[in-house]
N, C-alpha and C positions, 0 to 999 in steps of 0.2 A: 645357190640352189638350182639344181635343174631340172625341170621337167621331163619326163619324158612321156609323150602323149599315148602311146601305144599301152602303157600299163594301167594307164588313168583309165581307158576307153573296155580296156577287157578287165576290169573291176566293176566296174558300171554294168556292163555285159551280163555281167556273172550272177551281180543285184538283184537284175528286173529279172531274169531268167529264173532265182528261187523265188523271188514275187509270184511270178506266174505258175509255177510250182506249187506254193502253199496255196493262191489263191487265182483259180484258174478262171473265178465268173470274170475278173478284171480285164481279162480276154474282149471279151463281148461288152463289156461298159466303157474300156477304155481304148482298145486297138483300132478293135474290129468290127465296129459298131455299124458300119455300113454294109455287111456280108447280109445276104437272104439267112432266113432260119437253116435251109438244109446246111448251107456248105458253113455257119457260126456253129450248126451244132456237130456237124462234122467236126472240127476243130477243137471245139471243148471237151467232147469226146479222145480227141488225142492229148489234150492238154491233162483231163483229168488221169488218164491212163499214164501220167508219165513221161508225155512225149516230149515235152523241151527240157529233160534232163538227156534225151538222146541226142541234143544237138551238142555238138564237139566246139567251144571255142577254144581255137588254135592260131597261133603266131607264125606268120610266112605265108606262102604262094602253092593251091593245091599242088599234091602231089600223084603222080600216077603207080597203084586205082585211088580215084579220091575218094576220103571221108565225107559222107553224106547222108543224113543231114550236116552240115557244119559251117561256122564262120569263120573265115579265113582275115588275122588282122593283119595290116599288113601297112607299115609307114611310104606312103606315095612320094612325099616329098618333106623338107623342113629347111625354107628359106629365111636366112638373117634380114630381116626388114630395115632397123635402125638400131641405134645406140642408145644409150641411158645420155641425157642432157644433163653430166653433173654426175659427180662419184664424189660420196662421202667418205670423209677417213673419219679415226678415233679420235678424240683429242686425248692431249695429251695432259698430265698435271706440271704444273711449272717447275722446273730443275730437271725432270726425268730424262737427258739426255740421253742416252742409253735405253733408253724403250721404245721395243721397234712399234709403229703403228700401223693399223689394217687399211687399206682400202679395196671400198665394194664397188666394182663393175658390174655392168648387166649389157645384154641384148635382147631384142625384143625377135622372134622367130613368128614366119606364119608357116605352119604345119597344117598337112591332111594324112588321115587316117582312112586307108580304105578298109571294110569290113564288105568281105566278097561272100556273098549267103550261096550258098550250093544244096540242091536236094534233087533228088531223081524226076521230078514231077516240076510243071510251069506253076502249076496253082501253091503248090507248096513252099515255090521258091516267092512268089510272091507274099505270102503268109508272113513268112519269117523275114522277109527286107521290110515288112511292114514293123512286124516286131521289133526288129533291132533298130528302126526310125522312133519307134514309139520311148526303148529302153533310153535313145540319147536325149529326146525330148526332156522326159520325165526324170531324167539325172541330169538335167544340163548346170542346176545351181550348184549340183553336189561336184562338178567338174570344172564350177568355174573356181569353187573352193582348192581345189587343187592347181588351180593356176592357169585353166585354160578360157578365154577368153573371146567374148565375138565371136559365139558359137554358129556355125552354118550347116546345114544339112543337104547333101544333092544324096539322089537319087539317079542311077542311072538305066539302060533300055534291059528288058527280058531279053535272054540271050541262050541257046546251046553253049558249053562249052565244049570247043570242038579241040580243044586240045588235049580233053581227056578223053576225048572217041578212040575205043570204039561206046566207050559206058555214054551212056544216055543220063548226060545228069545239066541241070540250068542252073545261072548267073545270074543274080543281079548283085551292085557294088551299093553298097550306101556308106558314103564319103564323108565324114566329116573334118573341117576346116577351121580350124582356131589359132588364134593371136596366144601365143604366151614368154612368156619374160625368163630368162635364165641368166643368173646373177654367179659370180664367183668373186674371192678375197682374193688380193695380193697384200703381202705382208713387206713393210718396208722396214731397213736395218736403222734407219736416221728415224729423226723423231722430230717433230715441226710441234713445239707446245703451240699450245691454245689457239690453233688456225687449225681451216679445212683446205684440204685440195680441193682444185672444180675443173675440171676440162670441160669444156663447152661446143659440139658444135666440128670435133677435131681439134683444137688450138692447142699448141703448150700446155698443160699442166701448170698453174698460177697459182699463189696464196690470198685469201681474202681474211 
């Protein structure tokens, strides 16, 4: 089975964004609970009008003129960390000489997802890095379900994006960093009744 983090992470996305859709006080009890009245009911006011069905999540790195509001997903990195200690084969029934058996591999990857929030406004861009922190929070069980693991959150600085100047639009990235395991078969022609394979470590392939 493999993972792939980026699809995990903009389903998630997509979740909390009709969450907040249908139910836009959650805004103000759950996000954004530290905002003065003005600028929370500023907000709720854009939330109930609709406004995070206007944000665009989108797969890749903006392009020029950029979509804005929008989140841009985008896979940073996906390092092989380790191996599986030990691969299981099928057993076999005794005589079956002639049936081939499976063995399951796996490796263990640490992957980060950057999800880069863009909107014309510093306050706004803030808003919504706070949201899409709050949507990975609040879905982190439902993503370690799908295989993602040792979930971590960064946050990185408010910024212009000056590579899409001349447009006046701000960055911030929230990154997240997960352990997950990808597993595949090889299917052997020979057939080892009633033993497992085990590599251990790198060594030979042995029978126990």
């Amino acid at each position: 089975m493999m993972v792939v983090p980026e699809f995990i992470v903009e389903n998630n996305l997509r979740t909390a964004f009709a969450l907040l859709n249908d139910e836009p006080q959650a805004l103000g009890t759950e996000v954004l609970c530290g905002l003065d009245d003005t600028r929370l009911e500023q907000v709720l006011t854009w939330l109930v009008g609709g406004g995070i069905t206007q944000v665009q999540i989108l797969k890749g790195y903006p392009s020029f003129p950029p979509s804005a509001p929008a989140v841009y997903i985008v896979l940073a990195g996906s390092n092989e960390t380790g191996q599986m200690v030990g691969e299981t084969a099928t057993t076999q029934e005794a005589g079956a000489d002639e049936t081939p058996f499976t063995e399951t591999r796996g490796a263990y990857f640490e992957s980060t997802v950057r999800l880069i929030c863009i909107t014309t406004s510093a306050d706004w861009t803030i808003y919504l890095a706070e949201i899409v922190r709050w949507a990975l929070l609040s879905g982190r069980v439902e993503m370690e379900g799908y295989g993602l693991t040792q979930q971590r959150v960064q946050l990185t600085d408010l910024a212009p994006v000056r590579e899409l100047q001349p447009d006046i639009v701000f960055g911030r990235d929230v990154n997240l960093s997960a352990t997950h395991l990808n597993t595949w078969q090889i299917t052997y022609a020979e057939a080892i009744p009633d033993e497992v394979r085990v590599t251990i470590a790198g060594d030979p392939p042995f029978t126990v």
